[in-house]
DRENTORKOL-3810 file (N, C-alpha, C; in nm, 4 decimals):
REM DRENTORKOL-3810
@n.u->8.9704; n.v->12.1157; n.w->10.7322; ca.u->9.0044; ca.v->11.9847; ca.w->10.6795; c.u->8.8750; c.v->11.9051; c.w->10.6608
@n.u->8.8627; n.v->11.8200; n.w->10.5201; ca.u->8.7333; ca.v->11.7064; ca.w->10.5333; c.u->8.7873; c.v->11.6310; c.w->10.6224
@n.u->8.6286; n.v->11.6036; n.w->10.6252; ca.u->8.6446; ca.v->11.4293; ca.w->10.6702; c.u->8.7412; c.v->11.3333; c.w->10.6306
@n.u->8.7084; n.v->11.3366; n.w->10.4853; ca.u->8.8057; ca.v->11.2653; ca.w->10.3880; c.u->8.9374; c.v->11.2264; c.w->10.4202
@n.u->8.9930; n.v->11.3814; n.w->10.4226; ca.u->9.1241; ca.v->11.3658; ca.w->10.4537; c.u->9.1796; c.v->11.3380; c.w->10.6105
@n.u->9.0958; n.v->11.3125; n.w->10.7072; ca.u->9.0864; ca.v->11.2566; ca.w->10.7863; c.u->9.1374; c.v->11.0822; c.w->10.7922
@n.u->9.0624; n.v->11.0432; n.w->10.6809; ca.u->8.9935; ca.v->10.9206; ca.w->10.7007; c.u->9.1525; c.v->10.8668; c.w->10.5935
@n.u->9.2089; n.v->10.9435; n.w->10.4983; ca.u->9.3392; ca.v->10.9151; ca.w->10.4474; c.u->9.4492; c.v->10.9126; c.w->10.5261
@n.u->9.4676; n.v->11.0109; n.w->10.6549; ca.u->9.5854; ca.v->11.0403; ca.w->10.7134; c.u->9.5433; c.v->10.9153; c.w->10.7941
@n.u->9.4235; n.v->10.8785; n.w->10.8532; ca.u->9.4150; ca.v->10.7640; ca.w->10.9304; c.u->9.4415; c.v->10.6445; c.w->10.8533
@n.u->9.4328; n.v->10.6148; n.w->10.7472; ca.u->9.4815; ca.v->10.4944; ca.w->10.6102; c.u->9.6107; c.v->10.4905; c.w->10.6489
@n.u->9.6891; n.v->10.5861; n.w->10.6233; ca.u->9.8707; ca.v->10.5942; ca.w->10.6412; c.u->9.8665; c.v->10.5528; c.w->10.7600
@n.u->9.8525; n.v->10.6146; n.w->10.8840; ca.u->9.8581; ca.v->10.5764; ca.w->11.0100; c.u->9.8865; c.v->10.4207; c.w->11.0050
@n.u->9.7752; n.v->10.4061; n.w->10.9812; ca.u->9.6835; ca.v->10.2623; ca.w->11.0005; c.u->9.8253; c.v->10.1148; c.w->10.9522
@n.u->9.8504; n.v->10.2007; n.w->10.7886; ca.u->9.9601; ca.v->10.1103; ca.w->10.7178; c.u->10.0814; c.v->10.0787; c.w->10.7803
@n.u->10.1189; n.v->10.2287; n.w->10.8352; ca.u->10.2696; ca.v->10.2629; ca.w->10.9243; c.u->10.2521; c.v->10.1483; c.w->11.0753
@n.u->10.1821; n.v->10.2114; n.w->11.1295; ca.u->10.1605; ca.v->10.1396; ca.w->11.2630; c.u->10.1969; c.v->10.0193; c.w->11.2694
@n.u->10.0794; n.v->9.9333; n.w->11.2066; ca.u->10.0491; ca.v->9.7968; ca.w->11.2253; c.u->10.1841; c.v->9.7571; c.w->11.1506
@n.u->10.2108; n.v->9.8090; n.w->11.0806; ca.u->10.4216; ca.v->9.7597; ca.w->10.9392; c.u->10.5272; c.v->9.7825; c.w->11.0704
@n.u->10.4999; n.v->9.9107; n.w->11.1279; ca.u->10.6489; ca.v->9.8870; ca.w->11.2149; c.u->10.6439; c.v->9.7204; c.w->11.3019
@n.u->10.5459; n.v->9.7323; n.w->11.3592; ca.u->10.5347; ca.v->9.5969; ca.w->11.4739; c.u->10.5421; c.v->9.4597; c.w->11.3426
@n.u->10.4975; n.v->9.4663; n.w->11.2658; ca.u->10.5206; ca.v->9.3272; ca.w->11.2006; c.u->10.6788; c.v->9.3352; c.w->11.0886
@n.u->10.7592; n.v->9.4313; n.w->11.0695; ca.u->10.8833; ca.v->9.4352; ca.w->11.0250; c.u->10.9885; c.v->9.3955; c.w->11.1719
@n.u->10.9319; n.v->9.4761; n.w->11.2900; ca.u->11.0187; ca.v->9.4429; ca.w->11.3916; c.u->11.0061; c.v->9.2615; c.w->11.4194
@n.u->10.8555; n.v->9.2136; n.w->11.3981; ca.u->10.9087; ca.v->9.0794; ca.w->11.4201; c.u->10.9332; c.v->9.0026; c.w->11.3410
@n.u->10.9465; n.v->9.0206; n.w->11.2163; ca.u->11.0101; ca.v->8.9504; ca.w->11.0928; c.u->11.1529; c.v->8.9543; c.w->11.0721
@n.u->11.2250; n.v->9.0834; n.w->11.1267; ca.u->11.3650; ca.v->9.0961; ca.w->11.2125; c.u->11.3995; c.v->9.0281; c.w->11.3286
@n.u->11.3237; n.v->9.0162; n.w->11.4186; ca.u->11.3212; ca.v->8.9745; ca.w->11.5830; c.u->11.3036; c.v->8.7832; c.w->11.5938
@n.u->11.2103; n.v->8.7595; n.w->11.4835; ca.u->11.1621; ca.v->8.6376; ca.w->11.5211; c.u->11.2574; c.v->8.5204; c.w->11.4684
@n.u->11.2938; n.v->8.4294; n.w->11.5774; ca.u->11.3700; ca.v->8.2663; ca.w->11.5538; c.u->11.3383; c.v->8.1854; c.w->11.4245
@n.u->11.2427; n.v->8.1930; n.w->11.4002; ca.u->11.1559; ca.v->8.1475; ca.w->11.2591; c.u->11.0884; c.v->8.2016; c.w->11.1907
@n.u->11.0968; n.v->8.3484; n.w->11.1648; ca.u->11.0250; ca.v->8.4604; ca.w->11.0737; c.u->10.9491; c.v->8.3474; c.w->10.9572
@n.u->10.8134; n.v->8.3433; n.w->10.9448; ca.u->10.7051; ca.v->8.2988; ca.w->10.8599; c.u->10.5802; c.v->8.3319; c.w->10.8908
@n.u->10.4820; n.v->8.3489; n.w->10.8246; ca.u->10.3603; ca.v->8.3834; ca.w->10.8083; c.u->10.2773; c.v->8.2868; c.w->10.8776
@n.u->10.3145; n.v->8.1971; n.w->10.9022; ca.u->10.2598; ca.v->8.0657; ca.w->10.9672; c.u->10.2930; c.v->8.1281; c.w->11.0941
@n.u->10.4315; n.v->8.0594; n.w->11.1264; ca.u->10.4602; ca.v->8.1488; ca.w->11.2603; c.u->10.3974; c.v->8.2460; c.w->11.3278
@n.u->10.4110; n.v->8.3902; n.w->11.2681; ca.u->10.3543; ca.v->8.4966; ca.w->11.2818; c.u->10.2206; c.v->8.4572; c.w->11.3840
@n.u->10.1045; n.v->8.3802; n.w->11.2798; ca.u->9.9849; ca.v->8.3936; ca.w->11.3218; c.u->9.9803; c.v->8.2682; c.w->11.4601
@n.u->10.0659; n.v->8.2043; n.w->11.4196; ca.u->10.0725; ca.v->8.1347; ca.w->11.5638; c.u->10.1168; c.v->8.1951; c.w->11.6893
@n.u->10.2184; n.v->8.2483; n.w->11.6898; ca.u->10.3028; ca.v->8.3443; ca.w->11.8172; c.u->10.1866; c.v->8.4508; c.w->11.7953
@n.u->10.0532; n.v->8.4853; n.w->11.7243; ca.u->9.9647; ca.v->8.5765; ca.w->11.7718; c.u->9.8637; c.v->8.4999; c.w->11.8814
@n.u->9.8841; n.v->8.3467; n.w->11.8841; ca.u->9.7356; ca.v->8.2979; ca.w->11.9619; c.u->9.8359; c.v->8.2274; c.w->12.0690
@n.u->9.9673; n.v->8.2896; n.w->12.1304; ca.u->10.0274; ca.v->8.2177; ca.w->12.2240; c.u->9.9367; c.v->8.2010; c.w->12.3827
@n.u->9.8886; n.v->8.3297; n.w->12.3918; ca.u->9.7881; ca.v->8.3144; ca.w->12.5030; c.u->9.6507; c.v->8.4110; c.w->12.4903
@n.u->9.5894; n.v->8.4075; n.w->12.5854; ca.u->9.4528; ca.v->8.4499; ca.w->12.5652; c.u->9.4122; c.v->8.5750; c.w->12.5243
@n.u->9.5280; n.v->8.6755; n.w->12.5383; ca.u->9.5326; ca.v->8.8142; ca.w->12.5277; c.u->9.5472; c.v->8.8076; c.w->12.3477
@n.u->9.6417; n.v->8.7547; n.w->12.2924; ca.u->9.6364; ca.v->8.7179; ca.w->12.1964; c.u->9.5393; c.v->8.7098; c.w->12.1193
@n.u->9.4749; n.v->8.5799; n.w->12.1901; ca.u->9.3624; ca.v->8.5131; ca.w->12.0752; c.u->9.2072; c.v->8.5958; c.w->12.0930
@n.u->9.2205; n.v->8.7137; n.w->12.2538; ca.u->9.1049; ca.v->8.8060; ca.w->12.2500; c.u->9.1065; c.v->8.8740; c.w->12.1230
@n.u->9.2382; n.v->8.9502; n.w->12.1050; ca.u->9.2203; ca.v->9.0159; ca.w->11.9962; c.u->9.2402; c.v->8.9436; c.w->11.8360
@n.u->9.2772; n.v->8.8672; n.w->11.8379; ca.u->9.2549; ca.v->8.7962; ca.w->11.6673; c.u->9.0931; c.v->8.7551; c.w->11.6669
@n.u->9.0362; n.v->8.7491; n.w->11.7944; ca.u->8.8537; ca.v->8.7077; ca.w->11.7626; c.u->8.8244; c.v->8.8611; c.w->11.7415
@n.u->8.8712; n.v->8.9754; n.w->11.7952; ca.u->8.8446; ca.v->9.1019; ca.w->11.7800; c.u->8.8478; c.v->9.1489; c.w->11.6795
@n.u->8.9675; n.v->9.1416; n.w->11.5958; ca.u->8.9640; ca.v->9.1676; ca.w->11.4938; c.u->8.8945; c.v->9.0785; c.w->11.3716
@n.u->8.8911; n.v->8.9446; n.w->11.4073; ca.u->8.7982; ca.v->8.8711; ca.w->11.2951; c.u->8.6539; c.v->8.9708; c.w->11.3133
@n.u->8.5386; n.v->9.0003; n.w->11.3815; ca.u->8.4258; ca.v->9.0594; ca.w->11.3785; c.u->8.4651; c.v->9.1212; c.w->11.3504
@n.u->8.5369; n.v->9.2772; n.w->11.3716; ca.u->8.5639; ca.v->9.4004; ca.w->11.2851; c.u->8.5753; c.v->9.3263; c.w->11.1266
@n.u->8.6673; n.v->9.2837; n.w->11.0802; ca.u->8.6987; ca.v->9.2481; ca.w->10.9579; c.u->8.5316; c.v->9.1674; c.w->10.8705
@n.u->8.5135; n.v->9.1283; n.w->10.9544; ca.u->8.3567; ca.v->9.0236; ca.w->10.8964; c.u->8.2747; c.v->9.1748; c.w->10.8886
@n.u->8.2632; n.v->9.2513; n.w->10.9657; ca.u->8.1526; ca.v->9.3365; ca.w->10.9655; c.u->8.1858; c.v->9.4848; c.w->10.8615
@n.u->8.3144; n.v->9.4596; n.w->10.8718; ca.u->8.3933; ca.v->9.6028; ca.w->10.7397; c.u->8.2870; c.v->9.5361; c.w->10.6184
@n.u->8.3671; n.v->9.3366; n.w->10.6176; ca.u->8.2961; ca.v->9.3573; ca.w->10.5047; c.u->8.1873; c.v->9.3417; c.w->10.4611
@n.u->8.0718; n.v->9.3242; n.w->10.5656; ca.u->7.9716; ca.v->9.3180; ca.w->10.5501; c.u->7.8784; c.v->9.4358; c.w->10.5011
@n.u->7.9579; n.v->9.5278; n.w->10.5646; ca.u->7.9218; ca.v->9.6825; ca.w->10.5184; c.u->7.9670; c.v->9.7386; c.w->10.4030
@n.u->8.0361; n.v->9.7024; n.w->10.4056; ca.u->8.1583; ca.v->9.8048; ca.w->10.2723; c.u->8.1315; c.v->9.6878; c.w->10.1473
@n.u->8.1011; n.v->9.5803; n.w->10.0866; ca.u->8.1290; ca.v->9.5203; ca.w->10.0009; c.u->7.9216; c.v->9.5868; c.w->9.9095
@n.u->7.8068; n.v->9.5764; n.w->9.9863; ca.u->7.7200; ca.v->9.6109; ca.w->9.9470; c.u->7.7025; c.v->9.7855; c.w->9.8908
@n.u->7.7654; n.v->9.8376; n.w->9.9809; ca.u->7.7669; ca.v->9.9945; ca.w->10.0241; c.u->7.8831; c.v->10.0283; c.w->9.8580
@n.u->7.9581; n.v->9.9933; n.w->9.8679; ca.u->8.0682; ca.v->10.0107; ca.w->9.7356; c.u->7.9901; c.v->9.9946; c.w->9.6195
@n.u->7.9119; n.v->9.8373; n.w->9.6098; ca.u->7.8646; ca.v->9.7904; ca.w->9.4886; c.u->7.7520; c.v->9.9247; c.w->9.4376
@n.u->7.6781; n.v->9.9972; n.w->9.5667; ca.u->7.5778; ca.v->10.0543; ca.w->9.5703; c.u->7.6309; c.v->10.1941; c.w->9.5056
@n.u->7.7198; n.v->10.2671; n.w->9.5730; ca.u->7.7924; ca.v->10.4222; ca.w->9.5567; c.u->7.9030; c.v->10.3352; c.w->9.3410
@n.u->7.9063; n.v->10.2502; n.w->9.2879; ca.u->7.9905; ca.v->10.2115; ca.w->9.2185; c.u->8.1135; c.v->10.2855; c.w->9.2388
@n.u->8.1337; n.v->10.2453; n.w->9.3329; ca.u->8.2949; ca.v->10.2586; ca.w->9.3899; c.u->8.4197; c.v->10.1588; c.w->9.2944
@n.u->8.4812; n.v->10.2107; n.w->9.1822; ca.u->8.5695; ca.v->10.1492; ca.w->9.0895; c.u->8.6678; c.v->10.0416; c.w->9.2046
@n.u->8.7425; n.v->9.9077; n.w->9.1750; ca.u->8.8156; ca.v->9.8282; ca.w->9.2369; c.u->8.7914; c.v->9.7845; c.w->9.3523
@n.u->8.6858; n.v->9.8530; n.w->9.4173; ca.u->8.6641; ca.v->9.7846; ca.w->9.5953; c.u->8.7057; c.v->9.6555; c.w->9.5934
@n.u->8.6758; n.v->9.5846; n.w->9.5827; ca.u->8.7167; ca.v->9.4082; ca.w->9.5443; c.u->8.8871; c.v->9.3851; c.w->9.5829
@n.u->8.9691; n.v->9.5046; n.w->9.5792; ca.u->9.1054; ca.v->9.5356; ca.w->9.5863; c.u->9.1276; c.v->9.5479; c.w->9.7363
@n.u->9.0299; n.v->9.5882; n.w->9.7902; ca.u->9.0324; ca.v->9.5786; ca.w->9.9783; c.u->9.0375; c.v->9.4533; c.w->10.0030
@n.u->8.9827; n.v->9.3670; n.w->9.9640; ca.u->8.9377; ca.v->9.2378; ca.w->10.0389; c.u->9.1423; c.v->9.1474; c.w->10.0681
@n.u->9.1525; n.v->9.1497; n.w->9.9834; ca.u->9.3009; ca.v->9.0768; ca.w->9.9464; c.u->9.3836; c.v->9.1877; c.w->10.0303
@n.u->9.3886; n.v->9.3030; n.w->10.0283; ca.u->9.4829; ca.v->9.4682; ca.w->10.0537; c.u->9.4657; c.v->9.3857; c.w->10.2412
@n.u->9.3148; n.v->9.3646; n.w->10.2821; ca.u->9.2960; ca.v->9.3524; ca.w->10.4602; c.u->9.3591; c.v->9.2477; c.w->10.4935
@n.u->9.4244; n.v->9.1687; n.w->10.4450; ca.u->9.4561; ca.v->9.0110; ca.w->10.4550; c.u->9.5971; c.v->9.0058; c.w->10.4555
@n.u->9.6633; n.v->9.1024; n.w->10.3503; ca.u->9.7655; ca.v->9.1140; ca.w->10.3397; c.u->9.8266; c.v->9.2273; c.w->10.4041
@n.u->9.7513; n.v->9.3362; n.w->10.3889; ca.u->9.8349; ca.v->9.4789; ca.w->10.4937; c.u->9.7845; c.v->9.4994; c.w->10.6325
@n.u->9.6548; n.v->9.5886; n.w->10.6546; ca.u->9.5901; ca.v->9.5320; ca.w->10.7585; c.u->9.4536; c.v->9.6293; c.w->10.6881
@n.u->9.3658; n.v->9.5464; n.w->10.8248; ca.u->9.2477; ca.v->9.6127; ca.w->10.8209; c.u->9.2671; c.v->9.7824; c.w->10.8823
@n.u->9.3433; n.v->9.8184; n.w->10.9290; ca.u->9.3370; ca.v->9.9296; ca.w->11.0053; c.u->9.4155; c.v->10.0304; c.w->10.8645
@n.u->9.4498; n.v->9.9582; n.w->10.7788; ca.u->9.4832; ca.v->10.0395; ca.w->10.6701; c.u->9.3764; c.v->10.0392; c.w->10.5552
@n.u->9.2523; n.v->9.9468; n.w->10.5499; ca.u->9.1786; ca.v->9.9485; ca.w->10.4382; c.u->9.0288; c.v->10.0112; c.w->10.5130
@n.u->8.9867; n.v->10.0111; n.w->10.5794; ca.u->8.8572; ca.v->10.0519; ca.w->10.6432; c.u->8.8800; c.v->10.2334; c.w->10.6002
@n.u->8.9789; n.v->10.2557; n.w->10.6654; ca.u->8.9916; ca.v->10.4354; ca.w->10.6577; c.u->8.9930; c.v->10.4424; c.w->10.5298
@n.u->9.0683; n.v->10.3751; n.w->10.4312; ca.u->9.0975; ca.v->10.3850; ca.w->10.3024; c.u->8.9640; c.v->10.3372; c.w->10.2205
@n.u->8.9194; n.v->10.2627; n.w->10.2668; ca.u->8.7384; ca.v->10.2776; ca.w->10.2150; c.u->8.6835; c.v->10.3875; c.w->10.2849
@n.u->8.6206; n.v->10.4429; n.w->10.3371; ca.u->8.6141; ca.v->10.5268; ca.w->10.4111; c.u->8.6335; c.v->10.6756; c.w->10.2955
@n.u->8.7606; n.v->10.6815; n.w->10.2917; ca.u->8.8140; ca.v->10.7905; ca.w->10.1749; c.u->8.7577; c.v->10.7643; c.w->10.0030
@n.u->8.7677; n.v->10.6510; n.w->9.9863; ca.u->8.6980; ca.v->10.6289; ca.w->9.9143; c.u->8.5357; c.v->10.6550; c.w->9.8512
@n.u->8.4862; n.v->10.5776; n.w->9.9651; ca.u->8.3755; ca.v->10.6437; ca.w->9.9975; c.u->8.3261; c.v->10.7658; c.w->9.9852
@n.u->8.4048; n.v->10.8816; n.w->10.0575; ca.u->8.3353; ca.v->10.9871; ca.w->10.0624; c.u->8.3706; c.v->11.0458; c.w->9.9677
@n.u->8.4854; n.v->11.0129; n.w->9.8624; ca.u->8.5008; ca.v->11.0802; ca.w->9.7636; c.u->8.3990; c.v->11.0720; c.w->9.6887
@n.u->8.3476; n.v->10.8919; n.w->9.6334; ca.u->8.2468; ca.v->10.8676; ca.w->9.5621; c.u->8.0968; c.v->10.9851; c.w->9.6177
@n.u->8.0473; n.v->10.9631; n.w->9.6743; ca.u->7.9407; ca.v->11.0562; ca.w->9.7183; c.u->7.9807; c.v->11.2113; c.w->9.7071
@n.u->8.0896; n.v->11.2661; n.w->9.7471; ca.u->8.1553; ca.v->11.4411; ca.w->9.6733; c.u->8.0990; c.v->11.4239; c.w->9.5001
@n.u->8.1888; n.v->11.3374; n.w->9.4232; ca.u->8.1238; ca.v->11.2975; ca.w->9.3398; c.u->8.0064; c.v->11.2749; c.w->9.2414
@n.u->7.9243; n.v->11.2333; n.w->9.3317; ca.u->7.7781; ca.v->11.2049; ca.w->9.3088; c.u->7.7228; c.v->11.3035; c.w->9.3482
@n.u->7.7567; n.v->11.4348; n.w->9.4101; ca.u->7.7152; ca.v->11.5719; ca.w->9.4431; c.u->7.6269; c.v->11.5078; c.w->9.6035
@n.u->7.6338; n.v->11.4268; n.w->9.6786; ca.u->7.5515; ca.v->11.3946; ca.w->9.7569; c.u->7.6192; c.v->11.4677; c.w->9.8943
@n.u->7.5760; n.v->11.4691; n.w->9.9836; ca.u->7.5813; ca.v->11.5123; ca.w->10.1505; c.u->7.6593; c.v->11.3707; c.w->10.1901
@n.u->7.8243; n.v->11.3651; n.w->10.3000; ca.u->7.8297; ca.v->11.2379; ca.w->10.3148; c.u->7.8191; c.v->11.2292; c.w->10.4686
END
C-alpha cells in the first residue's frame, strides 16, 4: 500500500469520525445550532483545551499547506480552507496530504 492511500483511508476516517459525534448532537441537542454547538464545546476547560488545540493545528495546516500547494501547483487547494471550517480538519489535512503526494507521483519526484 502507498502512503497515499494511507493518507485517503485516513481522510474518510477523519470525515466519518468527527460526522458521527456532531450528527449525534444535532439529534441529541435542546437547541441544535452552530452557535450552540461551538458554545456547549467551551462549557469547561477540557473543552476549551482542545478548541485552543485544535486552533494551532488548524493555523499551522495552514501555514504549511497553503505555501507548499501554491509551490507543488496543486489544482483547488483554496477548497480546503472553507472544506476545515465546515467538515473538519481531521478530514482535510490527510486529504491534502493525498493530494500532495499525488502531485509530486506526478511531477516524477520522491515524496
Amino acid at each position: 500500500m502507498k502512503l497515499k492511500h494511507l493518507y485517503l483511508a485516513l481522510a474518510v476516517l477523519g470525515i466519518c469520525y468527527t460526522w458521527y459525534y456532531n450528527i449525534q448532537y444535532f439529534q441529541h441537542a435542546v437547541d441544535p445550532s452552530f452557535a450552540n454547538f461551538f458554545a456547549d464545546a467551551k462549557v469547561n476547560f477540557a473543552g476549551k483545551s482542545l478548541s485552543a488545540d485544535l486552533l494551532v493545528v488548524v493555523l499551522t495546516f495552514f501555514a504549511f499547506y497553503i505555501p507548499d500547494a501554491i509551490k507543488l501547483k496543486i489544482k483547488y487547494w483554496w477548497v480546503l480552507i472553507p472544506l476545515t471550517f465546515i467538515i473538519a480538519v481531521a478530514f482535510t489535512f490527510p486529504l491534502y496530504l493525498y493530494l500532495r503526494a499525488n502531485a509530486i507521483e506526478k511531477q516524477g519526484r520522491i515524496g
